[in-house]
N, C-alpha and C positions, 0 to 999 in steps of 0.2 A: 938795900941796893938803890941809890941814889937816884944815877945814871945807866941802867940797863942797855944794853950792847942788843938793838932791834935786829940785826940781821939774824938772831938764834932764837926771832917769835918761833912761836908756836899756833896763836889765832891771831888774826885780823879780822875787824868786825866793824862794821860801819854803822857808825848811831846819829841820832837827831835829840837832841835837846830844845824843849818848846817852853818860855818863861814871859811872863808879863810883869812889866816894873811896876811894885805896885808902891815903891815907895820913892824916895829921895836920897835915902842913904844906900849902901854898896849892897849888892845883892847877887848871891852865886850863882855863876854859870856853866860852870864845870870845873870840878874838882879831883885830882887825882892822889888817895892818899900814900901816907907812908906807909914804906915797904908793900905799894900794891904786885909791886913785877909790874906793873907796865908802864909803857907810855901810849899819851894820846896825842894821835896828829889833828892838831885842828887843821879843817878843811877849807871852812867859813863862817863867818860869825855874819850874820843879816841885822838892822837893825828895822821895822816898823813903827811908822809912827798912826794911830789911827785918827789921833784928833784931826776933826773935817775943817779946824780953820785956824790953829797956832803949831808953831815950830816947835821942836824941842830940843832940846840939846841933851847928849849923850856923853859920858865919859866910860871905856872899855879900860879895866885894869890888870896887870900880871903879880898875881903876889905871892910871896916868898914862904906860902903857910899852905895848906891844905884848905884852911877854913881863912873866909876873908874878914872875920870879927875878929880873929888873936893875932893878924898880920897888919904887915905895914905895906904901904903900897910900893913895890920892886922899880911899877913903871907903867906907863902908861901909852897904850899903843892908836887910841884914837881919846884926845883929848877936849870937853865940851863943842863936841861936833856938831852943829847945827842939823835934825830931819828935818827938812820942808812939813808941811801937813799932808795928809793923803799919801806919804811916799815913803820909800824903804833905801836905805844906806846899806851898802859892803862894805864893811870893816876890815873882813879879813878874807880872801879869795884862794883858791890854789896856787897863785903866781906867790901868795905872800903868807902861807899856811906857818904855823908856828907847833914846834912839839912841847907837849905838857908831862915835863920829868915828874917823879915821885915827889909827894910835899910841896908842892904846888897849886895855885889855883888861878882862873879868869872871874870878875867880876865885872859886875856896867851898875851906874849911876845916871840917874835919868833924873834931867833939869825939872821936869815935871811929873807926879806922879800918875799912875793908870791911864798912859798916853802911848806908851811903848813896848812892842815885843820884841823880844831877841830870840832869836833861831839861829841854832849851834851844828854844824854839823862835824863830826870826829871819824877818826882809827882807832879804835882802842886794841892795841899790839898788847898783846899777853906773850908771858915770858915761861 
């Protein structure tokens, strides 16, 4: 079931995902596989930067696989975005939530590595 028809959930459940970039290549943020039954409403994606005195630059991705090693990248919704140091970016807010169909997945790349957290927040609609 690709695309699930949310108005016939059965739970909603509201979760937090908490990840440190620890490298420079694509790394998972949340992943919804095939044939789960559900979808996830992303809510907000945050981005922290903790280095006390360089910027980093972030790229957030949508890609068309479950796992973001056997995919290609679909697209890309905030691209090498500069963090100040000390300070945290929204990427993605309520006004601009996106849903996560089945086979599916978000990744982020960080310009520099063990400088950045991403904090995830979802719906996960069970079907």
């Amino acid at each position: 079931m690709a695309n699930p028809n949310i108005i016939s959930a059965t739970t909603v459940k509201g979760k937090t995902f908490v990840t440190n970039l620890t490298t420079t290549g694509s790394i998972l943020i949340l992943s919804n596989s095939f044939n789960s039954n559900k979808v996830f409403k992303v809510e907000s994606l945050l981005v922290s930067n903790r280095d006390t005195a360089n910027a980093v630059n972030i790229t957030a991705n949508f890609y068309n696989s479950s796992s973001v090693s056997k995919a290609l990248t679909s697209g890309s919704f905030a691209f090498s975005v500069t963090v100040p140091a000390k300070s945290s970016l929204v990427i993605l807010d309520k006004a601009s939530s996106i849903y996560l169909e089945e086979n599916k997945s978000i990744g982020a790349i960080a310009g520099t590595a063990n400088k950045l957290t991403v904090v995830c927040t979802y719906e996960d609609i069970s079907l």
